[in-house]
N, C-alpha and C positions, 0 to 999 in steps of 0.2 A: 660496451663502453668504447670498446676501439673504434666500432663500425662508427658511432658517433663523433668519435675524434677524426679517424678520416674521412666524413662527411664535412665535417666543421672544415676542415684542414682546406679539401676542395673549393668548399664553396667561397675561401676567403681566397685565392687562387683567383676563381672564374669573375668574381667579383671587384679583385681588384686592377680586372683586364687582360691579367697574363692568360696566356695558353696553359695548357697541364703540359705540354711539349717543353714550353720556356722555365719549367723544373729542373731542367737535366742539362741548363744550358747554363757555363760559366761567362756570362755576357762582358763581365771585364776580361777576362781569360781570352775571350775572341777578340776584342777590341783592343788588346794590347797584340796578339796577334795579328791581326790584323796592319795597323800600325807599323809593326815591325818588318813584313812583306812589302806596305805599299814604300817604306823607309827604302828598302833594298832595292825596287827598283829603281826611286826615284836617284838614289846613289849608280846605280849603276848605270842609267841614262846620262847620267851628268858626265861619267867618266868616259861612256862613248861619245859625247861630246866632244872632251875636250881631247881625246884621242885622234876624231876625227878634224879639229883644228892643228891639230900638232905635225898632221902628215906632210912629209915633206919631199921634193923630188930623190935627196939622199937619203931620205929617212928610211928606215927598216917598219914593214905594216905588221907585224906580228903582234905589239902591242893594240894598234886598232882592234885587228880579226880578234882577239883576244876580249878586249872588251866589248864587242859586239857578243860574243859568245856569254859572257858574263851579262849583259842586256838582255838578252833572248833566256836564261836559267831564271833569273828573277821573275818576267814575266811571268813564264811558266810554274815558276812556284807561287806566285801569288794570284794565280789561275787556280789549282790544284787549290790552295786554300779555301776561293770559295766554292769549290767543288765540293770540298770533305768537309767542311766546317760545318758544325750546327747551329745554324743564327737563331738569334730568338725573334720571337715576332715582331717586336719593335724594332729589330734590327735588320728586318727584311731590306727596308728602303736601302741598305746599302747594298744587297743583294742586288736588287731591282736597278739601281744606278750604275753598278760595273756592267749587270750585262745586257743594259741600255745605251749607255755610251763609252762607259771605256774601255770595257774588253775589246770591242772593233776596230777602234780608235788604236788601242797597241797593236794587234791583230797586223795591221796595213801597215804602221809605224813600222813594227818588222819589219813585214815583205820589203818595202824600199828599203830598207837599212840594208835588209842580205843581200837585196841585188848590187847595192853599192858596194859593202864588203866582197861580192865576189869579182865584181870589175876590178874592184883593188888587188884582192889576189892573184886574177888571172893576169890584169895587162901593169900590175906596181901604180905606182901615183906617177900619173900625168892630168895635167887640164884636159885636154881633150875628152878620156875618160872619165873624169869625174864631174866636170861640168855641167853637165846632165842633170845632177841632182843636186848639185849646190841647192835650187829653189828650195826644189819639196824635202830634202833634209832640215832646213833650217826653219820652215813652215811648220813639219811637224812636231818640232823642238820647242819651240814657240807655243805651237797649239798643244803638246804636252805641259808643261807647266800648266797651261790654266785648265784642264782636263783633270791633272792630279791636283788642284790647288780646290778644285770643284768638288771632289771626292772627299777630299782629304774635309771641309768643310761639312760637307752630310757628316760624316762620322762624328766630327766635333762638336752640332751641332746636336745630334741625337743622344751623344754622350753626356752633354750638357742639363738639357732637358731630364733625362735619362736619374740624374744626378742629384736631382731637383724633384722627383717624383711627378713628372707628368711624363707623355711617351704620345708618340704620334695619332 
């Protein structure tokens, strides 16, 4: 009788699309996690933002280097996320869209940010040093929001559907 109940049990599983994998997955549990990672970075790019408007030629950069450093933890932790996380198969497609295009996308977003952080530390705020990157700081600020606004929408839209019983 069991063999027949976990026969039955599988084949309504396989049947109705999922994996046997997508058993053992809390798929709101990721997706609120998830959510809450991409939450954190995108707070903590905003605050190196507005960090990096606030510098002044008297002004003290510890608060910048500071929230660059808090920029670069988030990352990383919502890296590590979907590194350790177990998506379910329908929720691959987010899988497949960070590290398509936005893990790289932060990846560089970084590098320029450290090398500006570290001009700022080594030589303080001057134009001359930081002029440089005025462009590509404010290009990739720009091009971040609609990077996470693009992410942040797959999720919503999967969860959506998700929600609704149908799935990609």
């Amino acid at each position: 009788m069991k063999k027949i109940a976990t026969f039955l049990t599988l084949s309504a599983v396989l049947l109705s699309g999922c994996s046997f994998s997508d058993l053992f997955v809390d798929e709101v549990e990721t997706h609120n996690g998830l959510i809450q990672k991409m939450d954190g970075v995108l707070m903590a790019e905003e605050n190196f933002y507005n960090e990096y408007w606030a510098l002044t030629d008297e002004g003290e950069v510890t608060m910048f280097v500071e929230s660059y450093d808090e920029f670069a933890t988030s990352v990383a932790d919502l890296d590590e996320f979907y590194v350790s996380t177990k998506f379910s198969s329908g929720q691959q497609i987010f899988v497949d869209e960070y590290n398509e295009y936005y893990k790289g996308f932060m990846q560089d977003y970084l590098e320029k940010s450290e090398e500006f952080k570290d001009v700022i530390e080594k030589d303080g705020y001057t134009f001359e040093a930081m002029e440089p990157y005025f462009a590509d700081l404010d290009t990739f600020t720009e091009d971040y929001v609609e990077m996470h606004n693009k992410l942040i929408d797959t999720i919503n839209l999967q969860s959506d559907y998700t929600s609704e019983g149908m799935t990609y």
